[in-house]
N, C-alpha and C positions, 0 to 999 in steps of 0.2 A: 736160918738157912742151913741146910742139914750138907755134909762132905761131901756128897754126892752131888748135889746140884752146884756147889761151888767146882767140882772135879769138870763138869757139863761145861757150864760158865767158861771157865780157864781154855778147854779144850776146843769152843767154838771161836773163842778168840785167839788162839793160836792159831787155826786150821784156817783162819778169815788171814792173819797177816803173813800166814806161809804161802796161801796162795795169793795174795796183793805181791809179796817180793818173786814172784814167779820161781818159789822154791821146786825139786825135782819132786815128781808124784812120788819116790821112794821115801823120801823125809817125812813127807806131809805122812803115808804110812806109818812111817815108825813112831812118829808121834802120837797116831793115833793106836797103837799097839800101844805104847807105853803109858796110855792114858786108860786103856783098858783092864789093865796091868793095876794100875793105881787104884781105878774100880771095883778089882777081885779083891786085892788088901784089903779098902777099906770093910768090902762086905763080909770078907772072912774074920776079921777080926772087930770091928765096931758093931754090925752088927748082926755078927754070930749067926751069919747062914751057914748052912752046910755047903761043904766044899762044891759040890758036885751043881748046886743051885746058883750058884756064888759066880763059879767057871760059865754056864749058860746064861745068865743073866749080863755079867760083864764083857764077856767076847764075843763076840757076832759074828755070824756066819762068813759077814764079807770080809771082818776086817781080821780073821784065821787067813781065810782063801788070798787077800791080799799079801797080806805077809808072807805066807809063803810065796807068792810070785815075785814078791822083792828079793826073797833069800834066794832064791834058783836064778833069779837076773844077774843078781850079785856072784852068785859061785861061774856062771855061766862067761860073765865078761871077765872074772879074774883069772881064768883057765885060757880063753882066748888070749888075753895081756903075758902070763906063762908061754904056752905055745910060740908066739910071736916072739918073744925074748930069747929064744934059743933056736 
């Protein structure tokens, strides 16, 4: 079984028991960044894609797009939390 499919494996079974503990959609996000994350490594370095194939093949359209609406959620409510404190 090659890293990559074990990377899959790990990441649908984390994604299955973040959403059974009715974790927040930001979480289940960043896990899934950070699994995509783990997917460019592995491809960059085991097996010796080029960067640029490496980065399209491991990130997905949605889960760039989702990330970024987590980060902007996140700067959004800590500036509101700011604001209110003073």
């Amino acid at each position: 079984m090659s890293v990559i499919n074990m990377i899959g494996i790990f990441l649908a079974i984390a994604l299955l028991a973040l959403s059974l503990f009715n974790v927040s959609l930001s979480k289940i996000i960043i896990v899934l960044f950070i699994s995509s994350l783990g997917l460019f490594v592995v491809r960059v370095t085991i097996e010796h894609k080029d960067f640029f194939n490496a980065f399209i093949n491991s990130f997905g359209l949605m889960t760039m797009i989702s990330f970024v609406v987590v980060i902007i959620n996140f700067y959004k409510k800590r500036s509101l939390e700011n604001s209110e404190k003073q």
